[in-house]
N, C-alpha and C positions, 0 to 999 in steps of 0.2 A: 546209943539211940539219939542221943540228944545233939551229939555230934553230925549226924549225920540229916536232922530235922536242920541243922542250922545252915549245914554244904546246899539241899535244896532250895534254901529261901533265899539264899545266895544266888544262885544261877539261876531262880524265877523272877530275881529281881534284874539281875544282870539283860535277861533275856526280856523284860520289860524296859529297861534303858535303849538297847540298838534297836526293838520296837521304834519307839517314840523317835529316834534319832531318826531313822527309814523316813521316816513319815515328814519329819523337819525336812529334810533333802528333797524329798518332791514336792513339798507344798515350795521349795524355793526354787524349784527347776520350773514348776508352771508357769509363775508371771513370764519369765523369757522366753518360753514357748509362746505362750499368746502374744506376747511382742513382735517374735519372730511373723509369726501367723497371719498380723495386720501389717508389717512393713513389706512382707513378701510381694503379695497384689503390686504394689505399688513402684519395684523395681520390675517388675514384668510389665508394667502399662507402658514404664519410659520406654522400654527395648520393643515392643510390640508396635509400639505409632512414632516411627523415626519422623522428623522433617523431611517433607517433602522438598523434592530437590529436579531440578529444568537443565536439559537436558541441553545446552546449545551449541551443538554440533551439528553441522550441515547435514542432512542425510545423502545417503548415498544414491545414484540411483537405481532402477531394478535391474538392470542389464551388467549392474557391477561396475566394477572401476571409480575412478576419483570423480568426491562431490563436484558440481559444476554451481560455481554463485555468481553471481553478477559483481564486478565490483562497486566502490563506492563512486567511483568518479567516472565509469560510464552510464549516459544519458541513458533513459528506457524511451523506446518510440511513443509516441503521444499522438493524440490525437487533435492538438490544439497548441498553438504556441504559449503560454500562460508569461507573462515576464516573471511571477512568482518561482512559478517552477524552473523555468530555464536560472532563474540568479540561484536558485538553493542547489541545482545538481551542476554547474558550472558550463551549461550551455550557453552558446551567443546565439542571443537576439539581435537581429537585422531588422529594420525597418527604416523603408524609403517613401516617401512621398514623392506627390508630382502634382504639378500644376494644371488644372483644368484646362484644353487647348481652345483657342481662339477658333470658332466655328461655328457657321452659317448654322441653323437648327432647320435640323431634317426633319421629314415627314414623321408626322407621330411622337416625335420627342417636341420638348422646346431645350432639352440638354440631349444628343447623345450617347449611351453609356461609353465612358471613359473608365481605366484603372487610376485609383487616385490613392492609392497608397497600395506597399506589399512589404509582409512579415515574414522572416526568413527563423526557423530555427532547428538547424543539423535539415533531413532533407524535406523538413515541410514549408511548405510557400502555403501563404493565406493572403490573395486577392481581395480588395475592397475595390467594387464598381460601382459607382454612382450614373445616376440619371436622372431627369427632371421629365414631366408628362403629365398629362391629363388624372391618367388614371395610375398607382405605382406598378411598376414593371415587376416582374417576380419571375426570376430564370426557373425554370424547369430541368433543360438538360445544358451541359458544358462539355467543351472539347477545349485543351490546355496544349497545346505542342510548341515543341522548341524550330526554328526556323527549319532544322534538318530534317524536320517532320515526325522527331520522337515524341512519341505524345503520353501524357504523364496521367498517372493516375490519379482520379478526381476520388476524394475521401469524404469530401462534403459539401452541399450548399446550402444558404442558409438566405434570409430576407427580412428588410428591415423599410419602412415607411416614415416620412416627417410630415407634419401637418401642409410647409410648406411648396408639398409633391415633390421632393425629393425623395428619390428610393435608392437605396442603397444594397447591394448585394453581395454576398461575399462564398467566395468559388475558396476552397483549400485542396490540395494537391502536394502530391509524394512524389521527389524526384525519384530516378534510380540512384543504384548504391555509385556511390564516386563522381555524380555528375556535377560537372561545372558548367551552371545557367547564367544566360548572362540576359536574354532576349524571353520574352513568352507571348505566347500570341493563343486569343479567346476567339474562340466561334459559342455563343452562348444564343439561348433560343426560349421566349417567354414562354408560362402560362398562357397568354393572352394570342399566341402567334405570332407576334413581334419577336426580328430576329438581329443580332448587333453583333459585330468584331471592333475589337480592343486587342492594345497592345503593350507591353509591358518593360523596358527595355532599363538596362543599367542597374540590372536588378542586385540586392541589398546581398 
């Protein structure tokens, strides 16, 4: 009997040790779990918010086939000769002056409008006409042809006054593609009804 009182105390004790033992192993597998638990977040935020990233490939267009870009060294059309712009995209700028001409003063003027300077850049020509009068002259409509009678497209006019009654006007015009000007001739027509031809030759 007494034998066998002492095999049970044995294996109720045996079987209290891998108890306690059990218990040790997962009280020391939790902290790594909750490690794991709080670093996990945090490898999923990196992979979830990549850096954003720009995309600079020319698009294509919608009809298909190869981008089409402009390159770097041709001019875009303008609307205005700028010497800024034409030195930074490799345009030449042309500008010619000329001498105001020796001339009786017509009716209505005490200067009649003369072209006293022109600015050439790729196929825009920019007119400066001056004139002296009473009151300042302010062109309304413009007619630009070449002697052959091709007559060029007027882009803009514009109008400027000095105390002195000098006015000054300035007509811009678009040759055609390729053309070689050499000659221009103004039929130009005031606000006021006053009407004047100018002419422009040896151009820039």
């Amino acid at each position: 009997m007494r034998s066998s009182l002492i095999v049970v105390s044995a294996l109720a004790a045996f079987a209290a040790q891998a108890q306690e033992g059990k218990r040790t192993e997962v009280d020391a597998a939790q902290p790594a779990s909750a490690s794991e638990k709080v670093e996990r977040p945090v490898l999923v935020a990196s992979r979830t918010n990549p850096p954003a990233t720009v995309d600079t490939r020319a698009a294509a267009p919608a009809s298909g086939g190869e981008p089409k870009a402009q390159s770097a060294g041709t001019p875009a059309e303008r609307a205005d000769c700028s010497a800024v712009e034409s030195f930074l995209d490799g345009t030449e700028l042309a500008v010619r002056t000329y001498e105001e001409p020796h001339a009786a003063p017509a009716r209505g003027w005490m200067r009649a409008p003369f072209v006293a300077a022109v600015a050439r850049c790729g196929r825009l020509y920019i007119l400066q006409v001056r004139s002296k009068s009473r009151e300042p002259w302010v062109v309304r409509q413009a007619r630009v042809a070449v002697p052959s009678g091709v007559v060029l497209h007027v882009e803009a006019l514009r109008s400027g006054a000095l105390p002195d009654e000098r006015a000054f006007n300035v007509v811009v015009v678009r040759a055609p593609p390729g053309a070689k000007l050499s000659t221009l001739r103004l039929d130009l027509s005031g606000e006021d009804g006053r009407v004047a031809q100018a002419e422009a030759g040896n151009l820039p």
